[in-house]
C-alpha positions as CSV (number, residue, x, y, z in Angstrom):
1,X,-53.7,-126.7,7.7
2,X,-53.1,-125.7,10.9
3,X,-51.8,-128.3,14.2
4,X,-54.9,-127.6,15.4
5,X,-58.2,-128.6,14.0
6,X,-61.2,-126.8,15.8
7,X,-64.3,-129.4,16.1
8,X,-67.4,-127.9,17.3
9,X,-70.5,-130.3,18.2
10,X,-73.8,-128.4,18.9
11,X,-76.2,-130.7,20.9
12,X,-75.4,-133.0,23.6
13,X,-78.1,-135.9,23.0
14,X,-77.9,-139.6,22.5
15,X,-76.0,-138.8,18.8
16,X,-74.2,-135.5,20.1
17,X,-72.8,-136.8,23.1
18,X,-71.3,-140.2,21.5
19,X,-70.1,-137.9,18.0
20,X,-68.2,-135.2,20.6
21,X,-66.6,-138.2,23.1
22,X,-65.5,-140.7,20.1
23,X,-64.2,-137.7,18.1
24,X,-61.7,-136.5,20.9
25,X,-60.4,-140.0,21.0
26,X,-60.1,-140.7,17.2
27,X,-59.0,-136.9,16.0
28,X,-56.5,-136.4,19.5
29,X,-53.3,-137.2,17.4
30,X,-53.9,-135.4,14.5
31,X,-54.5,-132.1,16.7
32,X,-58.5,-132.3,17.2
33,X,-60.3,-129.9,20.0
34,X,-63.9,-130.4,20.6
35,X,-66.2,-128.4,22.0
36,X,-69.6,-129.7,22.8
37,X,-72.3,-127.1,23.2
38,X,-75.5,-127.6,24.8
39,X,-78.2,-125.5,27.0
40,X,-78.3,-128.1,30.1
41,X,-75.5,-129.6,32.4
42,X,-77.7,-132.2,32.6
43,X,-78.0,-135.6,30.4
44,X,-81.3,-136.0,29.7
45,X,-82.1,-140.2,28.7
46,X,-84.9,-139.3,25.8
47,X,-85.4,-143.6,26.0
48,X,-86.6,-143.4,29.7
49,X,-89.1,-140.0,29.5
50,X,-92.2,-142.0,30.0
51,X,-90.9,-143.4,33.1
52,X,-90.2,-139.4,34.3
53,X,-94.2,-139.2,33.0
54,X,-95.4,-141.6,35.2
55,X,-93.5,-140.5,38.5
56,X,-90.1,-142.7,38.6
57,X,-86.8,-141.0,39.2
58,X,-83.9,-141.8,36.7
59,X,-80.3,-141.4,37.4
60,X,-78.9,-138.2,37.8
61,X,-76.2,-138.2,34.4
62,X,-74.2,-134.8,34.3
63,X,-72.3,-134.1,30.9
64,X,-69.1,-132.8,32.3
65,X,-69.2,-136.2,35.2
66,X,-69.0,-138.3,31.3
67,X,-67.5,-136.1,29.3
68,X,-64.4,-136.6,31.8
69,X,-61.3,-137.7,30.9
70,X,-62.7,-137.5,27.3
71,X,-60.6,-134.3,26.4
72,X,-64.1,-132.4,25.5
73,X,-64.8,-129.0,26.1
74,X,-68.0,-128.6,27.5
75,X,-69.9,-125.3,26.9
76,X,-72.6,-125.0,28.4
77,X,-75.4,-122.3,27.0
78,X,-77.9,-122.0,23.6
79,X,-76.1,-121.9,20.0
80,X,-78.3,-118.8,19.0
81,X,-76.3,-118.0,15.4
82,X,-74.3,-120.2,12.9
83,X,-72.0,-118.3,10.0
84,X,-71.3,-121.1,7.8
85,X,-68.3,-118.3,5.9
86,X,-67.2,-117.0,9.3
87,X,-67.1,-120.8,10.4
88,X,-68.3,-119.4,13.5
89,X,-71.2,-120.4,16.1
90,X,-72.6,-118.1,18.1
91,X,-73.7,-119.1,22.3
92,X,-76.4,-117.0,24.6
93,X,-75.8,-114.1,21.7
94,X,-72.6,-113.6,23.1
95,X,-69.9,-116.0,22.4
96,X,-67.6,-117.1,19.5
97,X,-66.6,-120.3,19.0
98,X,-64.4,-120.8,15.6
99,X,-65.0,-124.1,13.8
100,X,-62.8,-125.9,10.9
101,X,-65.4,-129.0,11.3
102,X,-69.2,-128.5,12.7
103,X,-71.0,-131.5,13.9
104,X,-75.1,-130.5,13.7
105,X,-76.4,-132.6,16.2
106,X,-79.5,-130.2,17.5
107,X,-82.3,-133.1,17.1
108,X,-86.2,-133.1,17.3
109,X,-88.7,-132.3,20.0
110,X,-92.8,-133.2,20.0
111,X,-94.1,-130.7,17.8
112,X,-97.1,-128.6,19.8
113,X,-97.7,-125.8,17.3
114,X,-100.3,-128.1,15.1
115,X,-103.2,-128.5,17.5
116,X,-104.8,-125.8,19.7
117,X,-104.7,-125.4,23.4
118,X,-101.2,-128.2,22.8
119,X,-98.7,-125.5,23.8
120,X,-100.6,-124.2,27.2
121,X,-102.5,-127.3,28.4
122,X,-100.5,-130.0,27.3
123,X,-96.9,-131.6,29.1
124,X,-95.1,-133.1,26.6
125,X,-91.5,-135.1,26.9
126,X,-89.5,-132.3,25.7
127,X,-88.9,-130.7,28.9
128,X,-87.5,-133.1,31.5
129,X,-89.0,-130.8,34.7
130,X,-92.2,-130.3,33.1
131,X,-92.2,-134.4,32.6
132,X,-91.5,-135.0,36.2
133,X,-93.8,-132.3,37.2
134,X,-96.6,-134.4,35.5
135,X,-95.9,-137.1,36.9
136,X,-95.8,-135.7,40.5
137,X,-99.0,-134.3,39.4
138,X,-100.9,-138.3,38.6
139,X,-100.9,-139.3,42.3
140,X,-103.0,-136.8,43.3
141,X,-105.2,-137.1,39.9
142,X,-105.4,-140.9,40.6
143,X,-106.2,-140.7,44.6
144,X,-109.5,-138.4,42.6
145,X,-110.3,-140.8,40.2
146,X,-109.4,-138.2,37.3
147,X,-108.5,-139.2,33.8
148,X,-105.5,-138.7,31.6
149,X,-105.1,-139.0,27.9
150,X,-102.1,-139.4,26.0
151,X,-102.0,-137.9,22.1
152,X,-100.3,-139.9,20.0
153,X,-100.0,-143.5,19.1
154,X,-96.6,-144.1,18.4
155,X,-94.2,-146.2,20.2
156,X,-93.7,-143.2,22.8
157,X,-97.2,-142.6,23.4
158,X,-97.7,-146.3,23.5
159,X,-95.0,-146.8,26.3
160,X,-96.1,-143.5,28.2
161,X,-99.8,-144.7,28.2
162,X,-98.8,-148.3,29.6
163,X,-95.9,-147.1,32.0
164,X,-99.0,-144.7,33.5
165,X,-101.8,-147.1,34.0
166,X,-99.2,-149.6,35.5
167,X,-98.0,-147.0,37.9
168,X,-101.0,-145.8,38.9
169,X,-104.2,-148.2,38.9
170,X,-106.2,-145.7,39.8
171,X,-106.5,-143.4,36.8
172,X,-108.5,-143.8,33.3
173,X,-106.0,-143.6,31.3
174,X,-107.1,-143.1,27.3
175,X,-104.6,-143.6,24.6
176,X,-106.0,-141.4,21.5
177,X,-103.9,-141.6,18.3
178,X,-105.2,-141.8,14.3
179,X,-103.7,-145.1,13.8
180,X,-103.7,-148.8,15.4
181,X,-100.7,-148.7,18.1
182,X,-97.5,-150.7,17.1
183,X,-99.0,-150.1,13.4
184,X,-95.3,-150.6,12.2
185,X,-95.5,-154.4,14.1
186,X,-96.1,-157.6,12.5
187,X,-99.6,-159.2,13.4
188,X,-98.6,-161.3,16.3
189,X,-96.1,-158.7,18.0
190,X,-98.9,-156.0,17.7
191,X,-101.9,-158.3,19.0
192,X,-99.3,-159.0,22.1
193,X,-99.3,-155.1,22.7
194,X,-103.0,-154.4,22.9
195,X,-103.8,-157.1,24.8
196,X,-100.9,-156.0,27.2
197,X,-102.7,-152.7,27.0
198,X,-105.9,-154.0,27.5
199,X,-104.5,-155.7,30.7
200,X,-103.7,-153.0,31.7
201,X,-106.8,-150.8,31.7
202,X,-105.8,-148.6,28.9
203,X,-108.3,-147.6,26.4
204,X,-107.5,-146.9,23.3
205,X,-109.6,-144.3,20.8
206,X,-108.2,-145.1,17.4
207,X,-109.4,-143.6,14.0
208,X,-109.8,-140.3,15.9
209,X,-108.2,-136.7,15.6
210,X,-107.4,-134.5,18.1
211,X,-108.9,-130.8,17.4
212,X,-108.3,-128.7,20.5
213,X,-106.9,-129.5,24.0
214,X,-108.6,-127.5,27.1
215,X,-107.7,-127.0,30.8
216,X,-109.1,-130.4,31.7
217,X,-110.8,-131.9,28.3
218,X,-110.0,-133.2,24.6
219,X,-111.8,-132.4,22.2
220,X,-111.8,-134.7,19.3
221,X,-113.1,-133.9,15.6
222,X,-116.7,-133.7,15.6
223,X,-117.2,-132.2,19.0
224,X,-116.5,-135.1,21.2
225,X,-115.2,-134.2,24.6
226,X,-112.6,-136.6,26.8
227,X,-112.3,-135.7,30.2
228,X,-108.9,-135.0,30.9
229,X,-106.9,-133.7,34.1
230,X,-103.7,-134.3,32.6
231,X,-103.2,-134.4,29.1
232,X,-99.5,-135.5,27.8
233,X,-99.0,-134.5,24.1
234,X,-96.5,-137.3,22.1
235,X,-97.6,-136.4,18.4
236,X,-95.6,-134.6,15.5
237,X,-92.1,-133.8,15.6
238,X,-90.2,-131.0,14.7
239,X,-86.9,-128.9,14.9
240,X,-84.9,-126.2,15.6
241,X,-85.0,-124.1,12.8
242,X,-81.1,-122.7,13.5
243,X,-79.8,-124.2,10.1
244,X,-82.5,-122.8,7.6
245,X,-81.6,-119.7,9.7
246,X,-77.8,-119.8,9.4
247,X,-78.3,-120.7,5.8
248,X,-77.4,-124.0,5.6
249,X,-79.6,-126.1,3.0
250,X,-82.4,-128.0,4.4
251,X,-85.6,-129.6,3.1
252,X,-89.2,-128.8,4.0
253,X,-89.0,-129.9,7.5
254,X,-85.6,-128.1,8.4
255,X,-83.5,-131.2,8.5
256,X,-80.2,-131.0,6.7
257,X,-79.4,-131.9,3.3
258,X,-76.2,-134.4,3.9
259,X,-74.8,-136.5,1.0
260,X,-73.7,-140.3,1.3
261,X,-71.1,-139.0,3.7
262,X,-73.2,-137.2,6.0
263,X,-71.8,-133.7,4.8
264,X,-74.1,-130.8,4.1
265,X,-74.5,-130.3,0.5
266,X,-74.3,-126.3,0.6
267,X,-71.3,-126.6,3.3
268,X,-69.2,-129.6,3.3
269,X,-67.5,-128.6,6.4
270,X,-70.4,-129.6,8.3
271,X,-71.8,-132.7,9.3
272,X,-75.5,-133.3,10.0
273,X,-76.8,-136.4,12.7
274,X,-79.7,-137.8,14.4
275,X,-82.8,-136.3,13.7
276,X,-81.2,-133.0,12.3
277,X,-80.1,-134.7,9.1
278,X,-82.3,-135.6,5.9
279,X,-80.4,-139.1,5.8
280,X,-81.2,-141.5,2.8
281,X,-80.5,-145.0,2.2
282,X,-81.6,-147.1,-1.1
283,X,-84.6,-148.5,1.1
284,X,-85.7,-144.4,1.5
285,X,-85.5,-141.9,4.1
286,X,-83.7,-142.6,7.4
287,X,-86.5,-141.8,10.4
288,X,-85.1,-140.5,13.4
289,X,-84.5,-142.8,16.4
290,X,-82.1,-143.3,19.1
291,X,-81.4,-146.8,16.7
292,X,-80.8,-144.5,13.9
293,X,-78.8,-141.4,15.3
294,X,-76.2,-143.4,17.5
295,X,-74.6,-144.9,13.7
296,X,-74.9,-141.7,12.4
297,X,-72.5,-140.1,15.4
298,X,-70.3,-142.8,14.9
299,X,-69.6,-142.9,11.4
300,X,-69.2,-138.6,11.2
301,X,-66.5,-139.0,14.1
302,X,-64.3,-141.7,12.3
303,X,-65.1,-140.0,8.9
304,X,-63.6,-136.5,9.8
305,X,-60.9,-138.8,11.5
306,X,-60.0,-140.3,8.3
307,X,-60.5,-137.0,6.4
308,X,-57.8,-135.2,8.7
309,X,-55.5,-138.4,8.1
310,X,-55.7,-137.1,4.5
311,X,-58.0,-140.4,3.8
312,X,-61.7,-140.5,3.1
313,X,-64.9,-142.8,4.2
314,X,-66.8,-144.6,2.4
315,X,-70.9,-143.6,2.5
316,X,-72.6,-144.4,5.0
317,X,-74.5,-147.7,5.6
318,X,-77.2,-148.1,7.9
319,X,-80.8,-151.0,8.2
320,X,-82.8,-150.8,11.1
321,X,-82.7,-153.9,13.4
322,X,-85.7,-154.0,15.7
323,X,-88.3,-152.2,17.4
324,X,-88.4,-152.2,21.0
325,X,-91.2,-151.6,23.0
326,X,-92.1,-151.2,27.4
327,X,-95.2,-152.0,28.5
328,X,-94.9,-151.1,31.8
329,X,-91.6,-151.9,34.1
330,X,-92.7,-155.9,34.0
331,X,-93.6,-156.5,30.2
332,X,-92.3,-155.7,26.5
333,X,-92.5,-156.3,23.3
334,X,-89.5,-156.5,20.5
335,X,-90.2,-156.6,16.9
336,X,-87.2,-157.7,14.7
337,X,-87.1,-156.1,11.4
338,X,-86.0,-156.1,8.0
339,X,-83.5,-153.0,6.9
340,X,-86.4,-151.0,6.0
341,X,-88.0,-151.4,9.6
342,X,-90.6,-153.1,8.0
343,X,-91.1,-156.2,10.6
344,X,-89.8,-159.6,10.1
345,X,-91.4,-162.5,11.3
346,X,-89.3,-163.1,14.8
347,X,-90.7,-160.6,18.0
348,X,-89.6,-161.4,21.9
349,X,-92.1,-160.8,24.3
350,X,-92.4,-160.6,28.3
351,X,-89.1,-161.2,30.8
352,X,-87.1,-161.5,28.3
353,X,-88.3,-158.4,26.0
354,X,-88.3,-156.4,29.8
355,X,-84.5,-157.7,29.8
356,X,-83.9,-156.5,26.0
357,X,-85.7,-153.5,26.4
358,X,-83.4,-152.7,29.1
359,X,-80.5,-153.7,28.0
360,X,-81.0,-151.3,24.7
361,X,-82.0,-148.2,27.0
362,X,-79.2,-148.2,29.0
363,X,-76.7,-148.9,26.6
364,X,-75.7,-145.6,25.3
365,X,-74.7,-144.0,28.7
366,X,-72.3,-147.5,28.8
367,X,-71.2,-146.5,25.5
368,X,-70.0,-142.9,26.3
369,X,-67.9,-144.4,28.7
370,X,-66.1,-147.3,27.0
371,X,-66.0,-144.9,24.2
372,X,-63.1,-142.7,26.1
373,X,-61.1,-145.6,26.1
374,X,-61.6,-148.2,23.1
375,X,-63.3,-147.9,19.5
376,X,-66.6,-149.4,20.0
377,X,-69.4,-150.0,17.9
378,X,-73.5,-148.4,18.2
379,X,-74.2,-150.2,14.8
380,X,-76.4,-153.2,15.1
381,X,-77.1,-153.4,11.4
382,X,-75.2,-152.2,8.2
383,X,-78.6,-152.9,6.0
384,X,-77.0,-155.8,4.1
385,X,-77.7,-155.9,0.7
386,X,-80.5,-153.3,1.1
387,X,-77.7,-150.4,1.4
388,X,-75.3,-152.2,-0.9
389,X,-76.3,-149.8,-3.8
390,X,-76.3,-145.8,-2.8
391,X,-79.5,-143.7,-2.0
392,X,-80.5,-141.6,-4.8
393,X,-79.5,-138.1,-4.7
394,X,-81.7,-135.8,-2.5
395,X,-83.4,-133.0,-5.2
């Protein structure tokens, strides 16, 4: 082996950014060089989009302003190609980057290909101008009296919904998704979110599917149409489909197939985190969150750390902890849960949820920056005796 071990990290999100920053400091001695890839300059906070939605302005977070002093390489441009045999990565179809490890860290975006009319009519929370662009959009809709539906009822649709009708009073704002919101709550934390919602003026369509989205409608299954002027689009995922087309094994969805150490199965010599990687525990399938992806980034960068100390890690161990929800800048909800996210009896609720809530989104930019300097930890919750016993294997 050579003095110099080339790391390559493609992706610079919430799990990308911490894997490329705590890998510089772990692997310098032993002769690692990272390079972080990614298509924007720009740090883009996935925890905060609603608030871009409904017209705030966030902080302005550039990756080389916290990638300094880290010893990362920041390219900035599109990974377009990966040759897993060359150990090479491809950027803007034009340049090279040689790799001896690869850290896959590409994540997930709203998926807009299922529904018609989604793609051209629709803003989702994938693109942080189009985002902000909506938003500057609802002042004007709500100074009309115009409506706006959100599509989706998960915890982003549920926070994007409230953080809108707070912000702007004057809209009808309808929150359309198949299931309850906070489905995933306990009783008590979930009746505290619809009756925030309520209080809010949201209403909430549930049981209903989306079939088409127009220029200023919804239509719903069975030929019901919603008025819409804005629609913002918050359900499915998916994601980029660079591994399946570099090779690399995946399952059905395109995630990577990783084993108990986070290494792709068909090629060891890369690592797959976040939402890009198929990760298992004995409790099931790992679903991609900010919660979720932050321990994965941490575990890959002290794993190859130990590998290139000729010493290996043991699998990786991960429960989920809580589920934290805004309701607006001035209420929130936090539902505590077992390993499994499956909710335990214990949820916080109003100032001090708000504080919580806060405290948890503005964490990982905090982290980056100790990171440079000292070992610290994004793990809330090893899963206990849940994760004591390995996954079974992923067929």
């Amino acid at each position: 082996m050579s003095s110099e071990h080339r790391i390559v990290v493609l992706g610079a999100g919430y799990t990308g950014m911490l894997a490329a920053v705590r890998l510089a400091r772990r692997t310098r001695r032993v002769g690692g060089r990272v390079v972080l890839v990614n298509p924007s300059g720009r740090f883009t906070e996935r925890l905060r989009m609603h608030q871009v939605a409904a017209g705030q302005e966030l902080a302005d977070h550039r990756i080389p302003e916290l990638l300094a002093g880290s010893g990362v390489e920041f390219v900035q441009g599109w990974a377009t190609g990966i040759d897993p045999e060359a150990r090479t990565v491809t950027v803007d179809a034009g340049r090279v980057l040689e790799y001896d490890t690869l850290v896959y860290a590409l994540g997930s975006s709203t998926d807009t290909s299922t529904v018609p009319g989604v793609d051209e009519y629709a803003v989702t929370l994938n693109d942080p101008r189009a985002a902000r662009e909506f938003g500057a959009r609802l002042s004007v809709l709500a100074g009309a009296g115009g409506a706006v539906t959100v599509c989706g009822g998960g915890l982003t649709g549920v926070e994007a919904a409230a953080e809108i009708a707070e912000a702007h009073p004057g809209l009808e704002v309808t929150l359309v998704c198949r299931d309850v919101p906070g489905a995933m709550m306990g009783e008590a934390a979930r009746a505290y979110l619809h009756r925030a919602l309520d209080r809010l003026g949201v209403t909430v369509r549930t049981g209903v599917t989306v079939t088409k989205v127009l220029t200023d409608t919804v239509e719903l299954a069975g030929g019901e149409l919603l008025p819409s002027g804005l629609t913002l689009w918050t359900a499915g995922v998916r994601v980029p489909q660079l591994a399946v087309e570099s090779g690399i094994a995946t399952d059905a969805r395109g995630l990577v197939v990783v084993d108990a150490g986070l290494r792709s199965v068909s090629h060891p010599e890369i690592y797959a985190i976040g939402d890009a990687a198929a990760v298992r525990q004995a409790w099931g399938p790992v679903h991609g969150t900010c919660q979720s992806g932050m321990p994965t980034a941490q575990y890959v960068a002290d794993a190859v750390a130990l590998r290139l100390r000729g010493k290996q890690a043991k699998p990786f161990r991960f429960g989920y902890f809580h589920q934290p929800v805004s309701i607006g800048r001035r209420d929130a909800v936090i539902q505590f849960t077992h390993a499994d996210d499956s909710p335990r009896r214990w949820y916080l609720k109003g100032a001090w949820a708000v504080r919580y809530k806060e405290a948890v989104s503005g964490s990982p930019v905090k982290l980056y920056r100790l990171s440079k300097r000292m070992n610290v930890s994004a793990t809330l919750s090893r899963g206990g005796r849940a994760t004591r016993r390995p996954a079974a294997p992923t067929h």
